[in-house]
C-alpha positions in Angstrom: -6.9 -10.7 1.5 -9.0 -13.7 0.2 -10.7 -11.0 -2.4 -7.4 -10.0 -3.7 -6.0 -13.6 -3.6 -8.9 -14.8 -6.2 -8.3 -11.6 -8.3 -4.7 -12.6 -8.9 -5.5 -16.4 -9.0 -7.8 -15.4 -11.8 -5.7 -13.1 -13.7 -2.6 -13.6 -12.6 0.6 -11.5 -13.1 -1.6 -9.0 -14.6 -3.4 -7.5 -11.8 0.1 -6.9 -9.9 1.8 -4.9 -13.0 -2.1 -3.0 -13.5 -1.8 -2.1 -9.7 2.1 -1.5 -9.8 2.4 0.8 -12.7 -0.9 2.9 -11.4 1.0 3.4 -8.2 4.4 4.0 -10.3 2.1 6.7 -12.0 1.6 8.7 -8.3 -1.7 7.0 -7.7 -2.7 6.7 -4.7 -3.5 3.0 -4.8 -2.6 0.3 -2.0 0.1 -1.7 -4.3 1.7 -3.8 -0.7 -1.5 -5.8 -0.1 -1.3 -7.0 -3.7 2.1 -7.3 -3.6 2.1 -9.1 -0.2 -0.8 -11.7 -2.0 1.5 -12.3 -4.8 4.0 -13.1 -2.8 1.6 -15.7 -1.3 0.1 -17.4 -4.3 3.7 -17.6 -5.6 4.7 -19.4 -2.1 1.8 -21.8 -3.3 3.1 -22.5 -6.4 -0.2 -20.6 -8.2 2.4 -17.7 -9.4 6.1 -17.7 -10.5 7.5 -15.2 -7.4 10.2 -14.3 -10.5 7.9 -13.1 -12.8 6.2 -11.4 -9.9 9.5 -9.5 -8.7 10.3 -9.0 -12.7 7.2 -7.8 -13.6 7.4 -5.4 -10.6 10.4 -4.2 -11.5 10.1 -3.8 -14.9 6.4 -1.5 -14.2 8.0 0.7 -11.9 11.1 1.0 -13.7 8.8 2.4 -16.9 6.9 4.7 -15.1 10.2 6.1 -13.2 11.7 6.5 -16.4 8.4 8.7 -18.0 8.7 11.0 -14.8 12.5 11.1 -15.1 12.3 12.3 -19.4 9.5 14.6 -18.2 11.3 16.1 -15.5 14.0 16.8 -17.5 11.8 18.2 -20.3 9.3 20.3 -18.0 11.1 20.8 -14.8 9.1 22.0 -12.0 5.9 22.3 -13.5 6.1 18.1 -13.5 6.5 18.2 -10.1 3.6 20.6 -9.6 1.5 18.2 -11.1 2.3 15.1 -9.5 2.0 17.0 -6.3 -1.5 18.1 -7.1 -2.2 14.2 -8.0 -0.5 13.2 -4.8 -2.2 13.2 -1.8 1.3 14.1 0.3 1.5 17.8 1.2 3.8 19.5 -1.5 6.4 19.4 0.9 7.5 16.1 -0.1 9.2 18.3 -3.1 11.7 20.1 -0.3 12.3 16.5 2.0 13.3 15.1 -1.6 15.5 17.6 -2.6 16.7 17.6 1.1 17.7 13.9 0.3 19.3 13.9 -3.4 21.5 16.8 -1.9 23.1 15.0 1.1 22.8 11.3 -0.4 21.9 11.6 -4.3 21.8 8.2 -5.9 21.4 6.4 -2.3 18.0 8.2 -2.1 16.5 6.2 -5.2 17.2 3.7 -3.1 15.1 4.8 0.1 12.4 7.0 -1.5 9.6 4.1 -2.4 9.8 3.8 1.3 8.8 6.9 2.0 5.3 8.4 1.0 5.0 11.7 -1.1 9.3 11.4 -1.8 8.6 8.4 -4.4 6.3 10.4 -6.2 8.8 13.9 -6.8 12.0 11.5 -6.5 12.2 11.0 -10.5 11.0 14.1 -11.7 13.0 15.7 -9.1 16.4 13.2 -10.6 15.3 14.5 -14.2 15.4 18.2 -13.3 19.2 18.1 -11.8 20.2 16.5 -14.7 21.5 13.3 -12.9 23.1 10.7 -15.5 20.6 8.1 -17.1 22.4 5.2 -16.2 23.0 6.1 -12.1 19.3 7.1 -12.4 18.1 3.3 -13.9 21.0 1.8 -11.6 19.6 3.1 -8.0 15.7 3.9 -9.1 15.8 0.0 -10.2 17.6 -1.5 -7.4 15.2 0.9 -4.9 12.2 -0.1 -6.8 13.3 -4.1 -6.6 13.9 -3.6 -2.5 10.7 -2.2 -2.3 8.4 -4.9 -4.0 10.7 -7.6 -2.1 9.9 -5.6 0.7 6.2 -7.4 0.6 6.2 -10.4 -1.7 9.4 -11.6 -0.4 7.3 -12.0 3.4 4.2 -13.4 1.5 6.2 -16.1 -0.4 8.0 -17.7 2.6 5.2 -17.1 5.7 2.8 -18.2 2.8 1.2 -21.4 4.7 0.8 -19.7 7.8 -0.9 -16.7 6.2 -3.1 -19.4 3.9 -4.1 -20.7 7.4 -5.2 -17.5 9.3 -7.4 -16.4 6.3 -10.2 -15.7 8.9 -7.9 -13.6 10.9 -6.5 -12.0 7.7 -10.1 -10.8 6.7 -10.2 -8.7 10.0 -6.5 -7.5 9.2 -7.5 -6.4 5.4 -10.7 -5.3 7.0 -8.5 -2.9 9.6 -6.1 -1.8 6.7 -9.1 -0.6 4.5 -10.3 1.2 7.4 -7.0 2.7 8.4 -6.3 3.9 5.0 -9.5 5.6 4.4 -8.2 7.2 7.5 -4.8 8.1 5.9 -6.4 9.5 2.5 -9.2 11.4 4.3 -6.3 13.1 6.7 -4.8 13.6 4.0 -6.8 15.5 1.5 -7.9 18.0 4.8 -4.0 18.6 5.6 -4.0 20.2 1.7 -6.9 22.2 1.9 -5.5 23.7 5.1 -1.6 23.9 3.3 -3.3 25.6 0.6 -5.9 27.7 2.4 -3.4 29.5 4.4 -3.3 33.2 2.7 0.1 34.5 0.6 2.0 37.3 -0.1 3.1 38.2 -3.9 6.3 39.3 -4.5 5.2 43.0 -5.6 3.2 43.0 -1.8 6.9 41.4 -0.6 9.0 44.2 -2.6 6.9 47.3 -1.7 7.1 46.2 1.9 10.9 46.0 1.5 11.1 49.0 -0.2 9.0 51.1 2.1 11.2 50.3 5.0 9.3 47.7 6.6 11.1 45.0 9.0 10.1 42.0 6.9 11.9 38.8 8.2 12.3 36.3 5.2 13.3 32.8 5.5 14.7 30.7 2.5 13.9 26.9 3.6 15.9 25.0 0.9 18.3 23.3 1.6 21.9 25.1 1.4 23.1 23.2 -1.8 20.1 24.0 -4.0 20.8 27.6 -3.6 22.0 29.9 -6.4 20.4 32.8 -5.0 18.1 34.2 -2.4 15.3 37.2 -2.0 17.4 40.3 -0.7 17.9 40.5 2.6 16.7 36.4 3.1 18.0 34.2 6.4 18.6 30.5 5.0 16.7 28.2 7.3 15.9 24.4 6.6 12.5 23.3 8.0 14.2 21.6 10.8 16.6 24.0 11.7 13.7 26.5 11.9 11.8 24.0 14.3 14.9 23.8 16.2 15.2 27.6 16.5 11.8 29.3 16.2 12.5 30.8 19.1 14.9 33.0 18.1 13.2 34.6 16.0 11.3 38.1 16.5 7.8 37.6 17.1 6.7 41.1 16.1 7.6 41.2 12.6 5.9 39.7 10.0 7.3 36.7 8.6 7.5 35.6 4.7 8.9 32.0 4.1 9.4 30.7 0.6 10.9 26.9 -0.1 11.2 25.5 -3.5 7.9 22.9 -3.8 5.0 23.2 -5.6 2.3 24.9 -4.1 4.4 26.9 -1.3 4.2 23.4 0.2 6.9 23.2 3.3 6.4 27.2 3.4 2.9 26.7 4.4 3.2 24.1 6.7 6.4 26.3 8.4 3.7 29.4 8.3 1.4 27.4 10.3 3.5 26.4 12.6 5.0 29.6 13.2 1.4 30.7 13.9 0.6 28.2 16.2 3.9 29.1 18.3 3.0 32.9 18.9 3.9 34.8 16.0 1.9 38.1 14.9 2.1 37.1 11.2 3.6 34.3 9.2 2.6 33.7 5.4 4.6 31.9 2.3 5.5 33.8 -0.5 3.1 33.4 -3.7 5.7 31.6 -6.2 8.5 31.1 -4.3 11.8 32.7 -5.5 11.3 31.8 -8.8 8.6 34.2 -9.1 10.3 36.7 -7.5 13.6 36.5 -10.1 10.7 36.7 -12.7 9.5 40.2 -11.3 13.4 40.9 -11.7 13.9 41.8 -8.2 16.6 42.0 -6.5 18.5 38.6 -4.8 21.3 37.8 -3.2 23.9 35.1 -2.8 24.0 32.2 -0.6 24.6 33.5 2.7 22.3 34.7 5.6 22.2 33.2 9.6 20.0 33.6 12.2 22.9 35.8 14.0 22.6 38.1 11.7 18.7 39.8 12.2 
């Protein structure tokens, strides 16, 4: 804490929006401790806490706005990259999508809290076309809650945090450590997302075609879909938690969701491995390269019940 305490004492404002807009950018920076000694200094008088809460703003407002034009302009392939700059698993694409479909603006106003969903969440706003002004109204007021969320504690517990610098040594110490932890859990939970072996739709279609029992689960949520793979059950992540049981265990399984990277489909996969099934594998390109093979889909509709 001391270290990053003389870095903003020395620079000032500067090193907050530097930190701010890199982690506005989906890198995987630790903005709070910076934020959290801002909100220090300023409760020493050393910084302005309005030009630190401003300045905030205003950085993670910019950078929400480039992913938001860029999702709209390059759809999905934004979100592909962010999630191969992001060190969440590439399900963060399905739990935001989840989100914006049951709560739309109200999730700009949750998903800096959340790691991986304020990375896709405005890309993900860009892509559904949602209105420029609810988009700057909730992504602003979500990314002010969140920077108040740490300099807001540093500003008024400021003397008492100035007095147990020794103690907060050990605690910056502990959070280094612990976040080393995170990133190096992190970047071996997407090798093993992405190690996991897939079937491509022509593998997928011959199988259906030959007569094969194929089970395939859709794991989007029921309001982002326009159609399905023929023949598909439509299963959210949870609900297929909740009710993996019910499923048969000898026939292969082929889940697809609509993240980058077969994301939530590989980490469903896994898990469907782990509790007894012969065979469970996502589907190479999801259902949009399925509908670009020009195979067959249906509509919305599909339960459990119905295998």
């Amino acid at each position: 804490m001391d270290q990053v305490q003389a870095a903003l004492t020395h620079h000032g404002i500067w090193v907050v929006l530097g930190l701010v807009l890199a982690s506005g950018a989906g890198l995987p920076l630790p903005a709070p401790p910076v934020l959290l000694a801002a909100g220090v200094l300023a409760g020493a008088g050393r910084l302005s806490l309005t030009a630190v809460l401003a300045g905030s703003l205003l950085a993670l407002l910019a950078t929400d706005l480039l992913w938001y034009q860029l999702g709209r302009w390059r759809g999905r392939s934004i979100l592909g990259l962010l999630c191969r700059i992001s060190l969440e698993p590439d399900s963060c694409v399905q739990r935001t999508e989840d989100l914006f479909s049951r709560y739309r603006g109200g999730a700009l106003l949750v998903s800096k809290f959340l790691p991986g969903l304020k990375t896709a969440a405005p890309p993900l706003a860009g892509l559904i076309e949602m209105p420029l002004g609810e988009f700057a109204l909730y992504g602003g007021g979500g990314s002010l809650l969140w920077a108040a969320a740490f300099v807001v504690p540093g500003y008024f517990f400021s003397e008492r945090i100035a007095r147990a610098a020794p103690v907060g040594n050990w605690v910056a110490a502990a959070a280094l450590a612990a976040f080393a932890a995170w990133l190096g859990w992190k970047i071996l939970q997407r090798r093993r997302y992405l190690r996991i072996g897939r079937v491509t739709p022509d593998e997928l279609f011959a199988q259906q075609e030959a007569g094969h029992a194929v089970l395939v689960v859709d794991l989007r949520h029921p309001n982002a879909i326009e159609s399905k793979v023929r023949g598909a059950l439509q299963m959210t992540p949870d609900e297929l938690r909740g009710r993996a049981a019910e499923l048969p265990r000898d026939r292969e399984v082929v889940l697809y969701c609509g993240c980058p990277n077969e994301g939530s489909a590989a980490q469903m996969a896994l898990l469907l491995r782990a509790r007894g099934f012969r065979s469970a594998r996502p589907l190479l390109g999801g259902i949009d390269a399925w509908r670009a093979r020009g195979y067959p889909v249906d509509p919305p509709s599909g339960t459990i019940e119905g295998i």
